[in-house]
Every structure is written in C-alpha cells, then in structure tokens.
C-alpha positions as CSV (number, residue, x, y, z in Angstrom):
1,X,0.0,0.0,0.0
2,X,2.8,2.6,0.9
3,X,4.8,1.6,-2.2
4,X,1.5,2.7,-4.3
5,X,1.3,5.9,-2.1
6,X,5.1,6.9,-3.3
7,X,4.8,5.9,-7.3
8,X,1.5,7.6,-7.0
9,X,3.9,10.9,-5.7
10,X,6.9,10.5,-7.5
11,X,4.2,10.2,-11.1
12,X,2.5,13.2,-10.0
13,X,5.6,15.1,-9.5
14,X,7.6,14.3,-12.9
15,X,4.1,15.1,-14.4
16,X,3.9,18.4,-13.2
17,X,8.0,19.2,-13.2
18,X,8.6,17.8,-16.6
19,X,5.4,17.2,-18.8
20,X,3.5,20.8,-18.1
21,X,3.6,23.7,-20.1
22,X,4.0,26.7,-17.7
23,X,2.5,30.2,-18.9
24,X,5.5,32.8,-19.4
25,X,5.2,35.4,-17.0
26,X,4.1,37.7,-19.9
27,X,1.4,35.4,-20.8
28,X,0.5,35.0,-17.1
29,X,0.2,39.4,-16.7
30,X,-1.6,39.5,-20.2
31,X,-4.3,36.7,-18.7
32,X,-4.3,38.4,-15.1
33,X,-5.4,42.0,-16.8
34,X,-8.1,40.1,-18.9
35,X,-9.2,38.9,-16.0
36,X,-9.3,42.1,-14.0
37,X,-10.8,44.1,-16.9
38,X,-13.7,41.7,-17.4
39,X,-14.3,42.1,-13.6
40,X,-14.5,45.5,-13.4
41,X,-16.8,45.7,-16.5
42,X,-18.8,43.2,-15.0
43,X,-19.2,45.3,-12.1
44,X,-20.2,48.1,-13.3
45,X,-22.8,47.2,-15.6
46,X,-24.2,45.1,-11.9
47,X,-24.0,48.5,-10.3
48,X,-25.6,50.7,-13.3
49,X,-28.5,48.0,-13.3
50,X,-28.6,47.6,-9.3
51,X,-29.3,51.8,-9.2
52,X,-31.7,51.7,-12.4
53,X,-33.8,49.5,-10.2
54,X,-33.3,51.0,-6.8
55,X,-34.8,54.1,-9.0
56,X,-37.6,52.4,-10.8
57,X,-38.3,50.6,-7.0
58,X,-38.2,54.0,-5.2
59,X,-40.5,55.7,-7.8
60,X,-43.5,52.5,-7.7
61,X,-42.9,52.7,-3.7
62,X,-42.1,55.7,-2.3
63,X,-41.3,56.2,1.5
C-alpha cells in the first residue's frame, strides 16, 4: 500500500515538473489584466443595473 502511495507521488511530481507547459510570465500578466478588466466591466454594468432598479423601486414605492 505505501509503495502505491510513493509511485503515486513520484508520477504526480515528474508530471507536473517535466510534462506541463507553464505560462511565461508575460502570458501569465496579459491573462491576469483580462481577467481584472472583465471584472470591473462586470461590475459596473451590476451597479448601473442595481441603481436603475433601486430608481424604478423607489418611484412604484415611495417612502
């Protein structure tokens, strides 16, 4: 059982040291500004929409 447990590890670990292609670190900062300019895009349009209804909610109930 323990001999399974180490060639399980010692697989795992030539697969990720020699078989994977790493992103270069350019890649990597190009993906990482994707990322963050989709999020912020996202949340805008969730805060345009969120105050377009607190509007439209305020003006069919008002306090």
């Amino acid at each position: 059982m323990f001999k399974k447990i180490v060639n399980y590890c010692k697989t795992c670990f030539d697969e990720l040291a020699h078989k994977t292609t790493w992103p270069t670190r350019a890649e990597l900062t190009h993906s990482a500004m994707v990322v963050l300019s989709a999020s912020l895009i996202i949340a805008l349009v969730v805060f345009v929409m969120d105050s377009a209804f607190r509007f439209v909610m305020s003006s069919v109930y008002p306090n």
